[in-house]
MDAnalysis code that builds the backbone (N, CA, C; Angstrom):
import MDAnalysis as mda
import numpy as np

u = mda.Universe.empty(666, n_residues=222, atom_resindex=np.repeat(np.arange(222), 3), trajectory=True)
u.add_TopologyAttr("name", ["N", "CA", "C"] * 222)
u.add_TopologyAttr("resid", np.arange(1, 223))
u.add_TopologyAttr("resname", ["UNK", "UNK", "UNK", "UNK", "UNK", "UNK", "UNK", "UNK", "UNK", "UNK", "UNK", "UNK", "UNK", "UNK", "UNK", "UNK", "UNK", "UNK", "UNK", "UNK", "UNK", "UNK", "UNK", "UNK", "UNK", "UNK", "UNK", "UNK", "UNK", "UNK", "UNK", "UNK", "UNK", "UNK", "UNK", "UNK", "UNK", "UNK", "UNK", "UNK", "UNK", "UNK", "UNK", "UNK", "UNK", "UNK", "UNK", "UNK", "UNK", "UNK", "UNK", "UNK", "UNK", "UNK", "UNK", "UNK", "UNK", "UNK", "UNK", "UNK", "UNK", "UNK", "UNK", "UNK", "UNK", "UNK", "UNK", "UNK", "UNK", "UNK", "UNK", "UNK", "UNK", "UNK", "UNK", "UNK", "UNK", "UNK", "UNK", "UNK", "UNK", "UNK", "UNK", "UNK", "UNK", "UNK", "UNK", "UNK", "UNK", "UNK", "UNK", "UNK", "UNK", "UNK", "UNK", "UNK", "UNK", "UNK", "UNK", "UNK", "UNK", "UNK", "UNK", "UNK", "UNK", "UNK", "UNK", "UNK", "UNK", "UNK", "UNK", "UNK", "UNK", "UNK", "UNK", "UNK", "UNK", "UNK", "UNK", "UNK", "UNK", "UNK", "UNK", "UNK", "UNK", "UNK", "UNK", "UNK", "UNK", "UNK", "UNK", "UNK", "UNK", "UNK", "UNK", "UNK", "UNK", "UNK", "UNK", "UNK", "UNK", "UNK", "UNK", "UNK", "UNK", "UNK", "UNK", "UNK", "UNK", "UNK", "UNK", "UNK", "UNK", "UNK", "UNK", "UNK", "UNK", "UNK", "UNK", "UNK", "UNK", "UNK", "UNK", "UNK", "UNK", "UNK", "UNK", "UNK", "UNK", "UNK", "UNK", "UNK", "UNK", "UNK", "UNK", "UNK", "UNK", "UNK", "UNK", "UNK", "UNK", "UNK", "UNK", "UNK", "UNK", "UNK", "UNK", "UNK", "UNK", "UNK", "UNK", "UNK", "UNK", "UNK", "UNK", "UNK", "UNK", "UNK", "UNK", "UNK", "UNK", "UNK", "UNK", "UNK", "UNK", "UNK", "UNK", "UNK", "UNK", "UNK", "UNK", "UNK", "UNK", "UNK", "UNK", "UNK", "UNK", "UNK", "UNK", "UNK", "UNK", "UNK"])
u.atoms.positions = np.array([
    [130.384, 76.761, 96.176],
    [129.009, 77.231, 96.321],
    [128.266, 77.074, 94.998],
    [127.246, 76.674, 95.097],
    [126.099, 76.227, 94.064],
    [125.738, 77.854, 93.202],
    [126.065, 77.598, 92.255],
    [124.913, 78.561, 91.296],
    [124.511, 78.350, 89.971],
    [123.575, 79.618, 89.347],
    [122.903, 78.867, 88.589],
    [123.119, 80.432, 87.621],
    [122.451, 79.840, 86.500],
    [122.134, 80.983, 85.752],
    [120.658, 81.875, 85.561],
    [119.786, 81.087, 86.004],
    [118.743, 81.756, 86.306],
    [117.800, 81.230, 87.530],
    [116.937, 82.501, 87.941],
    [115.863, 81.608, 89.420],
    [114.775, 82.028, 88.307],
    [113.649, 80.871, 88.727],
    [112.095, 80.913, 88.198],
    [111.076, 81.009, 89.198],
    [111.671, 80.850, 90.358],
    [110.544, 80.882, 91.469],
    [110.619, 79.498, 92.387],
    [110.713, 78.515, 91.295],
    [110.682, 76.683, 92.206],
    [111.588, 76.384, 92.213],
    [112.760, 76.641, 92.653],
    [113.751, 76.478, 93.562],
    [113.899, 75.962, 94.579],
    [113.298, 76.699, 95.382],
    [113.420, 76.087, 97.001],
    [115.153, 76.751, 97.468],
    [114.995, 76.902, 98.847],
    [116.152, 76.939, 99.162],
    [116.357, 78.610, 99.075],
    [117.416, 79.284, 99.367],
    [118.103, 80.475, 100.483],
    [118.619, 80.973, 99.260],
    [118.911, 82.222, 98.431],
    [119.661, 82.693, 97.288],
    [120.370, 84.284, 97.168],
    [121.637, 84.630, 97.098],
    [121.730, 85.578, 96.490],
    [122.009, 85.918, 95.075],
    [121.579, 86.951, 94.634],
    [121.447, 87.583, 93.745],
    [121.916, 88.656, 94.022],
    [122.978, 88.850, 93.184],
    [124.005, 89.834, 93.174],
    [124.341, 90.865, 91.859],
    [123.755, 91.868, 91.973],
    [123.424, 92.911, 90.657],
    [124.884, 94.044, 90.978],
    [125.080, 94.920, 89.734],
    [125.439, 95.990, 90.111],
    [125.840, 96.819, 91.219],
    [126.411, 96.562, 92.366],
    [126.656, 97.500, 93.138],
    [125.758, 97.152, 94.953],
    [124.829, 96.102, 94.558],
    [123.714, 95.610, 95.420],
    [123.878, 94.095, 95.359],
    [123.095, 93.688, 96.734],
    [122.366, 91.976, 96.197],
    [121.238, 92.005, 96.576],
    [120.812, 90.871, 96.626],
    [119.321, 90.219, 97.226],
    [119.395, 89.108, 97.667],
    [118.768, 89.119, 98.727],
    [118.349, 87.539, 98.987],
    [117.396, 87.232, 99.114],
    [116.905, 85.964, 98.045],
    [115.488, 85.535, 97.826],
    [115.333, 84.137, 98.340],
    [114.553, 84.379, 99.199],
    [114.080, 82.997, 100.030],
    [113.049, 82.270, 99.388],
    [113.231, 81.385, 98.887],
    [112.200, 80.564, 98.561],
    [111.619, 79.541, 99.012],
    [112.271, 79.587, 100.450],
    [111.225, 78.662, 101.737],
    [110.753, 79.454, 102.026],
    [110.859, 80.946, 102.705],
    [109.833, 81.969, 103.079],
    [108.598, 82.554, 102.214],
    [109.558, 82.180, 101.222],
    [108.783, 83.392, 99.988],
    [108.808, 84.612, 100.038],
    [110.214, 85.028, 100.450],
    [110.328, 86.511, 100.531],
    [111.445, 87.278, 100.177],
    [112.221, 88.437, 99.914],
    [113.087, 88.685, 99.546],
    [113.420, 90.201, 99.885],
    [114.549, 90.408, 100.103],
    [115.375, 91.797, 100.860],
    [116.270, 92.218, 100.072],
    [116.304, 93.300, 99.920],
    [117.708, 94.027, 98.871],
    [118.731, 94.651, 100.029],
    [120.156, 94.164, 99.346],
    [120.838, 94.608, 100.641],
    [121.606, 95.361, 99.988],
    [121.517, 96.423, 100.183],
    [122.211, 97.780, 99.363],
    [123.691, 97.677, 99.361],
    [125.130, 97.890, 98.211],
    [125.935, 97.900, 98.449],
    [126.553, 99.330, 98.956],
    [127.893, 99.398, 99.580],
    [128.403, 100.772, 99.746],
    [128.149, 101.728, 98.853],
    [127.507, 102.725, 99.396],
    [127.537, 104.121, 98.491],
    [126.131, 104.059, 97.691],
    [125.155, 102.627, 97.706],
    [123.653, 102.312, 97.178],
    [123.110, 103.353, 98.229],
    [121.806, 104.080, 97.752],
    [121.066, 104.596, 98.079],
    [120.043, 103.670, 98.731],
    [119.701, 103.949, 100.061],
    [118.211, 103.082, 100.595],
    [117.148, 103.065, 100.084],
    [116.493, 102.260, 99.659],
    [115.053, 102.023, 99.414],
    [114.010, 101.129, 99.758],
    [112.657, 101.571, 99.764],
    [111.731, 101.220, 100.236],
    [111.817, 99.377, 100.577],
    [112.687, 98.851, 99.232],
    [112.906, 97.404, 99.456],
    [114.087, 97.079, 100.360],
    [114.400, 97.871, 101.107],
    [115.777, 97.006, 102.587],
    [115.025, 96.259, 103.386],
    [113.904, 95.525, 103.254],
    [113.268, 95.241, 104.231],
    [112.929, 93.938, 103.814],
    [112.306, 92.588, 104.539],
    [112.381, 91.385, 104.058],
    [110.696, 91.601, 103.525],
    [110.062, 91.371, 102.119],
    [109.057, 91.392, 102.013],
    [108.389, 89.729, 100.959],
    [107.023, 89.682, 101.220],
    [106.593, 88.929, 100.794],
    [107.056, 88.585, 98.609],
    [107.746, 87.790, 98.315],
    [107.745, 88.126, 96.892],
    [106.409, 87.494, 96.062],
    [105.830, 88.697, 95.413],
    [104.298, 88.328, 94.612],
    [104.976, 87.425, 93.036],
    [106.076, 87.720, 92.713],
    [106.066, 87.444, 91.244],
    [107.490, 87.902, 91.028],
    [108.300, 86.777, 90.788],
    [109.755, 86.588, 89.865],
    [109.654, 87.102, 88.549],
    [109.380, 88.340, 87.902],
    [109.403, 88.129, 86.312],
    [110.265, 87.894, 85.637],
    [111.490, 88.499, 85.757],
    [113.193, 87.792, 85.486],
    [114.272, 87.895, 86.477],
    [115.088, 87.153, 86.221],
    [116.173, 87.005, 87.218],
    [117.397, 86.081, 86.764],
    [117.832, 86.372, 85.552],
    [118.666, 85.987, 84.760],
    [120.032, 86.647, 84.719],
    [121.461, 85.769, 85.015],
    [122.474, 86.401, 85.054],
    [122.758, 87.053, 83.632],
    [123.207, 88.274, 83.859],
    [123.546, 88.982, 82.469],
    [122.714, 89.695, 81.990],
    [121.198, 90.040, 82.592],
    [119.890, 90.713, 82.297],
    [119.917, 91.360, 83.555],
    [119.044, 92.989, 83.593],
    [118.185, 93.323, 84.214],
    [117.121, 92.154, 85.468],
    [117.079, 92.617, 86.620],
    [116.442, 91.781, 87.173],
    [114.975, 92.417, 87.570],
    [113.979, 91.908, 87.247],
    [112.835, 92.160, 87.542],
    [111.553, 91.439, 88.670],
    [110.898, 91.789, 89.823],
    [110.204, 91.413, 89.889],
    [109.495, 92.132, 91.085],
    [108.175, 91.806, 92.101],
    [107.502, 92.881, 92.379],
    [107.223, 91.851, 94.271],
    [106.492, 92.346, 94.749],
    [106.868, 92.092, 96.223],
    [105.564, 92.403, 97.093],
    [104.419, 91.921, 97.314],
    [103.348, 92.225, 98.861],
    [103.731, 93.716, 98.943],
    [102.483, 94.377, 99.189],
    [102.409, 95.657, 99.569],
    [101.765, 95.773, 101.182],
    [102.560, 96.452, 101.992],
    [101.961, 96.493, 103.656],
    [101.399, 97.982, 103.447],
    [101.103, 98.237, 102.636],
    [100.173, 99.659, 102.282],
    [98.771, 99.711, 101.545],
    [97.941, 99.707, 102.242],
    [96.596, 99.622, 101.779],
    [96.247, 100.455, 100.750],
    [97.023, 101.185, 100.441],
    [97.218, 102.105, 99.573],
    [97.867, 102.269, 98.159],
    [98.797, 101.111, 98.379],
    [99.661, 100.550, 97.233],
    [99.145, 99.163, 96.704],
    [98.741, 98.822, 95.993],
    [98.934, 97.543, 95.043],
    [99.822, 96.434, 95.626],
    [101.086, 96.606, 95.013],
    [101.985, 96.147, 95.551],
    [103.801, 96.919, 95.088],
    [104.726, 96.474, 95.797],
    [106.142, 97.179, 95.284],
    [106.748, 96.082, 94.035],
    [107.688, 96.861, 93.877],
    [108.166, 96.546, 92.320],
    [110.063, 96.677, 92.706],
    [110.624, 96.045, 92.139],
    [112.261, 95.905, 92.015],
    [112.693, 95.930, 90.392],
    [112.883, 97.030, 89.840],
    [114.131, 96.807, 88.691],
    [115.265, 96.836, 89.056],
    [116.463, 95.941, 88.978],
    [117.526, 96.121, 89.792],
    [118.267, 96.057, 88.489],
    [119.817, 96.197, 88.609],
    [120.918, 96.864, 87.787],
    [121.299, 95.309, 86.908],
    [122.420, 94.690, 86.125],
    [122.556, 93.715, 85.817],
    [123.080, 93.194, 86.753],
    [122.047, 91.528, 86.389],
    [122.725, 90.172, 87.374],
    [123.893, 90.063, 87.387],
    [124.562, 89.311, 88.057],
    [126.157, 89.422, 88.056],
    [126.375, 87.923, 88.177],
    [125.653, 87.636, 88.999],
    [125.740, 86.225, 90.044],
    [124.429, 86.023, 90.874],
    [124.504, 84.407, 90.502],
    [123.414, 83.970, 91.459],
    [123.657, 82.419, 92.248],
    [123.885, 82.783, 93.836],
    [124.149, 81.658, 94.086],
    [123.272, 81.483, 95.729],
    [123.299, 79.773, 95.687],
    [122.888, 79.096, 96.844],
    [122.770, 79.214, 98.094],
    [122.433, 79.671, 99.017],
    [123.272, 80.020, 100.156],
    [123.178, 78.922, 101.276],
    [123.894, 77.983, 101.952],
    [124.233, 77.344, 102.563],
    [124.896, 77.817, 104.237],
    [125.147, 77.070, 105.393],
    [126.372, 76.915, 106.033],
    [126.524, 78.427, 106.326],
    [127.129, 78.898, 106.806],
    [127.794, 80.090, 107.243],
    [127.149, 81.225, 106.691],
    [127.548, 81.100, 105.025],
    [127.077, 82.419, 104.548],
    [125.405, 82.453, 104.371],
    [124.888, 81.183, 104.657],
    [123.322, 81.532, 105.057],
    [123.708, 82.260, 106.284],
    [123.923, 81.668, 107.199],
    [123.870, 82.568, 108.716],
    [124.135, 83.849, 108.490],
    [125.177, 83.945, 107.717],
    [125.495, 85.490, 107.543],
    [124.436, 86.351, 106.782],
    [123.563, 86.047, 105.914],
    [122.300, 86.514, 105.401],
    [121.256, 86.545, 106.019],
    [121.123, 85.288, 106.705],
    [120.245, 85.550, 107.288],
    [120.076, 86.899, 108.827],
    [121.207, 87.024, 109.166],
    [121.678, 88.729, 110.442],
    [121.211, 89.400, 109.322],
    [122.058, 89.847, 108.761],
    [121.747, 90.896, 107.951],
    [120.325, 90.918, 107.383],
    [119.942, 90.149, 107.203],
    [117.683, 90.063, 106.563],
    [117.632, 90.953, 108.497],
    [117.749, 90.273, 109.312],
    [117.064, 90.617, 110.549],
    [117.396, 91.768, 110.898],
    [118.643, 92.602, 110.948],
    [118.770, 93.382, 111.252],
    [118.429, 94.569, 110.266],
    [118.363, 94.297, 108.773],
    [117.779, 95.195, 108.070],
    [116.027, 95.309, 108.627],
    [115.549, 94.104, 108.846],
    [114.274, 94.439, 109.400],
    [114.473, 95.322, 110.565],
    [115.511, 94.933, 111.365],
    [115.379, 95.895, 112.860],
    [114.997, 97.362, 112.615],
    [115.915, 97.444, 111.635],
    [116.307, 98.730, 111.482],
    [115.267, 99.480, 110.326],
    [114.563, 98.781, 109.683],
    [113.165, 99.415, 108.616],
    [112.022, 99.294, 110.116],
    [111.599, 98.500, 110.751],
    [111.055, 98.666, 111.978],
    [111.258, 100.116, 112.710],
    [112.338, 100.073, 113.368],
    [112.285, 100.823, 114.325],
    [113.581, 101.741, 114.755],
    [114.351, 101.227, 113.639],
    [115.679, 101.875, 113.398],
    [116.907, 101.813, 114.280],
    [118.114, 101.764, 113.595],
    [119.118, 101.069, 114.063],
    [120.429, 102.520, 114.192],
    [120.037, 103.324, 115.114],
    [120.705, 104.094, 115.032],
    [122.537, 104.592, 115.388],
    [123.331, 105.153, 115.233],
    [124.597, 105.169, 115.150],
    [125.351, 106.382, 116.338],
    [126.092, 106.216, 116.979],
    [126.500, 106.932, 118.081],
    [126.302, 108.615, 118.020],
    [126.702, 109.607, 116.695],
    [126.071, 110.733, 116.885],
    [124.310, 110.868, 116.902],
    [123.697, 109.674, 115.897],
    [122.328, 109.931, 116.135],
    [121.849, 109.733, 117.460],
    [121.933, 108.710, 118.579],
    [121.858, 108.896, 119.935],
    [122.239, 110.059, 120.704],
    [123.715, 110.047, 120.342],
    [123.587, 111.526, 121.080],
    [123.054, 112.299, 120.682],
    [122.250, 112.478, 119.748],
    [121.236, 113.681, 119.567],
    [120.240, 113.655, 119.734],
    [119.625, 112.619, 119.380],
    [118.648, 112.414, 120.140],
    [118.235, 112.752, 122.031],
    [119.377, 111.783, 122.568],
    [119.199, 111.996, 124.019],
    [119.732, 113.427, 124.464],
    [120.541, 114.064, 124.094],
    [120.610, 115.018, 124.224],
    [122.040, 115.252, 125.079],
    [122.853, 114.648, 124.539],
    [124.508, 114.287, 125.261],
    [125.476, 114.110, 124.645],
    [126.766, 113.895, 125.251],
    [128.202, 113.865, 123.932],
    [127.784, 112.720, 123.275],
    [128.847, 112.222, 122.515],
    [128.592, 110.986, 121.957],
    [129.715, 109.720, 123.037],
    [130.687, 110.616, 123.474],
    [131.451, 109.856, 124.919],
    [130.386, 109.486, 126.179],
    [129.296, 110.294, 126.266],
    [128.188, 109.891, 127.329],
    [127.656, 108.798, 126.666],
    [127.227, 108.887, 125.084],
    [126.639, 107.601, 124.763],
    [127.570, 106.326, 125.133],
    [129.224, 106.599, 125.000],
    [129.669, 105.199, 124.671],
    [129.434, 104.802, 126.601],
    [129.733, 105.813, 127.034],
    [130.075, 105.000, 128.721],
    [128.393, 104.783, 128.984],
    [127.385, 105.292, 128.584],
    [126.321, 104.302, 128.738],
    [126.233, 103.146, 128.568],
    [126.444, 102.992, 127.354],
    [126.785, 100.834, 126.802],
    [127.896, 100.521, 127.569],
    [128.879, 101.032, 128.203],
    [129.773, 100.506, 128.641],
    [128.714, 100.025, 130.258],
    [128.247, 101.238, 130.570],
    [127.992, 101.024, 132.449],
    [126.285, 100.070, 131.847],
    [126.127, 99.356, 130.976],
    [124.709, 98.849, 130.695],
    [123.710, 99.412, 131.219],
    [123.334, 100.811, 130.079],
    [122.371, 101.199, 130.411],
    [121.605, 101.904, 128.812],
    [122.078, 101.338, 128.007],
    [122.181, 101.341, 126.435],
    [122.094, 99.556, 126.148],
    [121.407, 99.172, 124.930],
    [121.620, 98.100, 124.293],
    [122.033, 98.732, 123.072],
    [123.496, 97.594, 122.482],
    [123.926, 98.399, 121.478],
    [124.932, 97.140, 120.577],
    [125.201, 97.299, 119.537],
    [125.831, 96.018, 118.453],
    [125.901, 96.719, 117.661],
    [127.422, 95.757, 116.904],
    [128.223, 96.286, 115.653],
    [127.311, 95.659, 114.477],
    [126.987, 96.782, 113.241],
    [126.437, 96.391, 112.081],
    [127.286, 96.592, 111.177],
    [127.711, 96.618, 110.406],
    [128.131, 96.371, 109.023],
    [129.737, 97.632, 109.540],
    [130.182, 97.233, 110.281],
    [131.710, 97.422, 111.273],
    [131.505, 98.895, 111.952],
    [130.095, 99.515, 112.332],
    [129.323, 100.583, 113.026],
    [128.983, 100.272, 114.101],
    [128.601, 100.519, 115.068],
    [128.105, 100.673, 116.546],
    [126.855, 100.966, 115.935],
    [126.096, 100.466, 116.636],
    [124.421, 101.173, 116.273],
    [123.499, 100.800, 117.835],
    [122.278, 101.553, 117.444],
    [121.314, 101.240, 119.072],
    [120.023, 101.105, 118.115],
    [119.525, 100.090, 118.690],
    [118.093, 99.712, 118.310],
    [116.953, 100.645, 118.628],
    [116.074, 101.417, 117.938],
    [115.487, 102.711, 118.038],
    [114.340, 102.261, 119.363],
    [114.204, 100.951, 119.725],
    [113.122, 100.525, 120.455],
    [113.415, 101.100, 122.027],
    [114.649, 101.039, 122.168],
    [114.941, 101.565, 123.536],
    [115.096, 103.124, 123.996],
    [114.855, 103.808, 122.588],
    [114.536, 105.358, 123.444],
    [113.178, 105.875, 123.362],
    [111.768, 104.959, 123.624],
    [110.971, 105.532, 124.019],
    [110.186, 106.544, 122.704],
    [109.154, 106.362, 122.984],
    [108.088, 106.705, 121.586],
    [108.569, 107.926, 120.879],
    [108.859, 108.895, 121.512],
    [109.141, 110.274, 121.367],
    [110.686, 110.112, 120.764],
    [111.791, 109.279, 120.848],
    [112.904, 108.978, 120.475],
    [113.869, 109.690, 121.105],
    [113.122, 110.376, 122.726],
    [114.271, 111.293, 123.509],
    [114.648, 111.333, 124.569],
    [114.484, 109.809, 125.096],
    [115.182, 109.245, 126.401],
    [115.143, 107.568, 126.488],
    [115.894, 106.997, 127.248],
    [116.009, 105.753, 127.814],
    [115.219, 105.242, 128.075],
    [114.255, 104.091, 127.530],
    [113.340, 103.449, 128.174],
    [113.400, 102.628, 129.767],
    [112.550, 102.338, 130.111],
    [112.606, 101.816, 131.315],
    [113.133, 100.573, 131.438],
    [112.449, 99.601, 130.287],
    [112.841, 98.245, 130.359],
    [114.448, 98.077, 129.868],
    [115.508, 99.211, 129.651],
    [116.487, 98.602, 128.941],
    [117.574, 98.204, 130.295],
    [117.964, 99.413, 131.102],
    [118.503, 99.118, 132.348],
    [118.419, 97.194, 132.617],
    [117.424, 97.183, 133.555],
    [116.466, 95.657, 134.101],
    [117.252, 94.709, 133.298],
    [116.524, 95.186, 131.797],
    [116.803, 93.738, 130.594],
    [118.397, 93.519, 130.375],
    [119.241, 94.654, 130.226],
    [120.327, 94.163, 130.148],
    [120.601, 93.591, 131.308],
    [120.393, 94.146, 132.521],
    [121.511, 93.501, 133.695],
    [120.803, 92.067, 133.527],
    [119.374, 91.238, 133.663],
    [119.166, 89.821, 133.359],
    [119.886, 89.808, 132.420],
    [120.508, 89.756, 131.250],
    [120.817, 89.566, 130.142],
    [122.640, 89.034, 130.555],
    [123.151, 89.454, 130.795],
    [124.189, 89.581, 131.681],
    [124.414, 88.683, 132.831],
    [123.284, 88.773, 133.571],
    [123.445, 87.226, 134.494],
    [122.854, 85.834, 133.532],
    [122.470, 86.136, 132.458],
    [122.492, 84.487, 131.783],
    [123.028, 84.366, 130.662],
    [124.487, 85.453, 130.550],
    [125.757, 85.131, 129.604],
    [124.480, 85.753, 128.260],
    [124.007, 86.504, 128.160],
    [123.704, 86.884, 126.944],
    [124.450, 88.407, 126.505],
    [124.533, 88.178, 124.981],
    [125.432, 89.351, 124.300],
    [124.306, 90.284, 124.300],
    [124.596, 91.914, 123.840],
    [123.734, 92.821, 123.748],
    [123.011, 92.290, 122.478],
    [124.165, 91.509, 121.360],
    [123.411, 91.009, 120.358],
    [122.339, 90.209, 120.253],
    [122.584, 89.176, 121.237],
    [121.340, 88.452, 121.228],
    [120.406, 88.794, 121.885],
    [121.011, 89.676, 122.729],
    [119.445, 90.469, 123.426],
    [118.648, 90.753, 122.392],
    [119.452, 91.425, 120.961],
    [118.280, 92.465, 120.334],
    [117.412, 91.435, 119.471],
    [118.078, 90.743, 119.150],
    [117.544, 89.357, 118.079],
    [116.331, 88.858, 119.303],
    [116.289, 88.410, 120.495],
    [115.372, 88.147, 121.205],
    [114.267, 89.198, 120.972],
    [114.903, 90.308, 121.178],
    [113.923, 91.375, 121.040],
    [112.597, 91.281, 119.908],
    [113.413, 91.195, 118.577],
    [112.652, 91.002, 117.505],
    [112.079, 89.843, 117.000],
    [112.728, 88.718, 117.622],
    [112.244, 87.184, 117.314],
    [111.167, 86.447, 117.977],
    [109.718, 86.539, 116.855],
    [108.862, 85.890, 117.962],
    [109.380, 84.937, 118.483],
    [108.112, 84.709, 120.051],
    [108.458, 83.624, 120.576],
    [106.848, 83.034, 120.961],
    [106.737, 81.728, 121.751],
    [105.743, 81.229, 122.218],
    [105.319, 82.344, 123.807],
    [106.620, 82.775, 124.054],
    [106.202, 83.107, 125.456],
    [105.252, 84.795, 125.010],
    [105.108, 85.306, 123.884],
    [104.469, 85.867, 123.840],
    [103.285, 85.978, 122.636],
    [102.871, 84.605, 122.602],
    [101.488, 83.795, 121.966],
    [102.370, 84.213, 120.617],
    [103.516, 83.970, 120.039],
    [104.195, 84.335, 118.541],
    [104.119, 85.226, 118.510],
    [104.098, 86.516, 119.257],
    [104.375, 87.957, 118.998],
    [106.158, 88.481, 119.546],
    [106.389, 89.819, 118.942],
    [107.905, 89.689, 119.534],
    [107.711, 90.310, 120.209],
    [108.893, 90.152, 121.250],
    [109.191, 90.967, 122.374],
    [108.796, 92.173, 122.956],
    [109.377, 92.597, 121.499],
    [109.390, 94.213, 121.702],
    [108.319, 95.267, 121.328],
    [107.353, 94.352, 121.254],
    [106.170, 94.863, 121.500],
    [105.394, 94.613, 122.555],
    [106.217, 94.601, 123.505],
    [105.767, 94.969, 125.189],
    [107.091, 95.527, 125.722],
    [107.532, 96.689, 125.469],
    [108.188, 97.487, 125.964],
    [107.854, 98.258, 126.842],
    [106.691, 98.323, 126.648],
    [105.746, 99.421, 127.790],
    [105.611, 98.732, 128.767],
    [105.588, 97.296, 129.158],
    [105.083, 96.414, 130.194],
    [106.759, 95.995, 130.712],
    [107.758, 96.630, 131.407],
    [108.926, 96.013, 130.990],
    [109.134, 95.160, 132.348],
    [107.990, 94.790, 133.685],
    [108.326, 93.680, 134.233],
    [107.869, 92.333, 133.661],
    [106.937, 92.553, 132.676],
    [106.186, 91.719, 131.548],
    [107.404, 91.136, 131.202],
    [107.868, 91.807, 129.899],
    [109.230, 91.481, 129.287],
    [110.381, 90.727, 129.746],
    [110.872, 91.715, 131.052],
    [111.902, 90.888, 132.029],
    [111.525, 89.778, 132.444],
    [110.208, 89.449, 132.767],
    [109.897, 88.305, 133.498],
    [109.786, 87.390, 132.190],
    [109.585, 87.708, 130.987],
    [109.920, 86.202, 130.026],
    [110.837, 85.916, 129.143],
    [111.732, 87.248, 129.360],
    [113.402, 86.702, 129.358],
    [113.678, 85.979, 130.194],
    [113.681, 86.260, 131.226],
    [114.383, 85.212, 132.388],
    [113.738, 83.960, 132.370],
    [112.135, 83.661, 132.214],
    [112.027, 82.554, 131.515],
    [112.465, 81.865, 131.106],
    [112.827, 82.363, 129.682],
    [113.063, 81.970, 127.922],
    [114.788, 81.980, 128.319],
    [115.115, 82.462, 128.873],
    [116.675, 82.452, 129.380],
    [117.238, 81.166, 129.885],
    [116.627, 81.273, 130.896],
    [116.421, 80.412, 132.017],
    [116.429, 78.586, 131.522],
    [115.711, 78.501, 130.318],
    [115.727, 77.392, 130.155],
    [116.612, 76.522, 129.761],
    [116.317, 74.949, 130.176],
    [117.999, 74.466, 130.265],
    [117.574, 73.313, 129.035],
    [118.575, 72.993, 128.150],
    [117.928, 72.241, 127.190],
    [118.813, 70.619, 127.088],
])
């Protein structure tokens, strides 16, 4: 695997950056970048894939510095001091794929949250054995994150204290066209054309809407 000793910005190409205890991955085809917290890292405002405004350093063996698009009309923009560089390398082949889940599902989960078998059951208001035989009898959408069970916060409904309507429907289509709960949720969040580049799951409220352009978007034979 390719690395370097320092990024300046013109690069190009998929990168982690690997500090202290954390990494990052800085896209420099997107122009954007996500901190992916290591075990026992505290969450912050940056788990999320954001626009990067300005590289100021990013040198192995230094402090890494630089600042990121603000989605707060209120803020300027965000800022990253991160711990010392360690490593900085290329990402290619596999371990792109593997960065790139993890960018998406950290978005899932700064979105709309990616919750874990006691938080469901508390939410819904049941054991956490009612939660599992829900995903078992498909009536839960649900996937392993970082070797956890988790449920995508989109399917319990605004209030966060019952089953939405569209999840039942969507899994069982999901199921007759060989799709995983995983790729259900990635559909979920991944624009598409069938909804003018908006995602999915922002027609949850409409869920014969939805069903009807999965089975679509399913449906198609390539």
């Amino acid at each position: 695997m390719e690395t370097v000793d320092e990024l300046t910005g013109d690069e190009g190409g998929v990168w982690r950056v690997t500090t202290v205890g954390s990494s990052h991955i800085i896209n420099l085809i997107r122009g954007t970048i996500t901190r992916i917290p290591g075990i026992g890292r505290s969450a912050s405002i940056n788990d999320v894939e954001r626009p990067l405004r300005s590289l100021d350093a990013c040198r192995v063996g230094e402090i890494g510095r630089w600042t990121m698009m603000s989605d707060d009309f209120l803020t300027d923009y965000y800022w990253q001091r991160t711990s010392t560089v360690q490593r900085i390398e290329l990402l290619t082949g596999l371990e792109l794929g593997k960065a790139n889940t993890e960018v998406a599902l950290q978005n899932i989960a700064a979105s709309d949250g990616l919750y874990t078998v006691p938080e469901a059951a508390e939410m819904l208001d049941v054991s956490e054995e009612e939660v599992r035989e829900m995903l078992a009898a498909g009536q839960l959408i649900g996937l392993t994150w970082r070797d956890e069970l988790v449920f995508p916060g989109c399917q319990f409904g605004p209030d966060r204290d019952e089953v939405a309507a569209f999840v039942q429907p969507l899994i069982a289509a999901a199921i007759e066209f060989d799709y995983s709960l995983r790729g259900l949720t990635f559909w979920l969040y991944s624009p598409t054309t069938y909804f003018g580049g908006s995602q999915p799951v922002t027609f949850v409220d409409d869920p014969d809407i939805l069903i009807e352009s999965f089975r679509a978007q399913a449906g198609v034979e390539w």
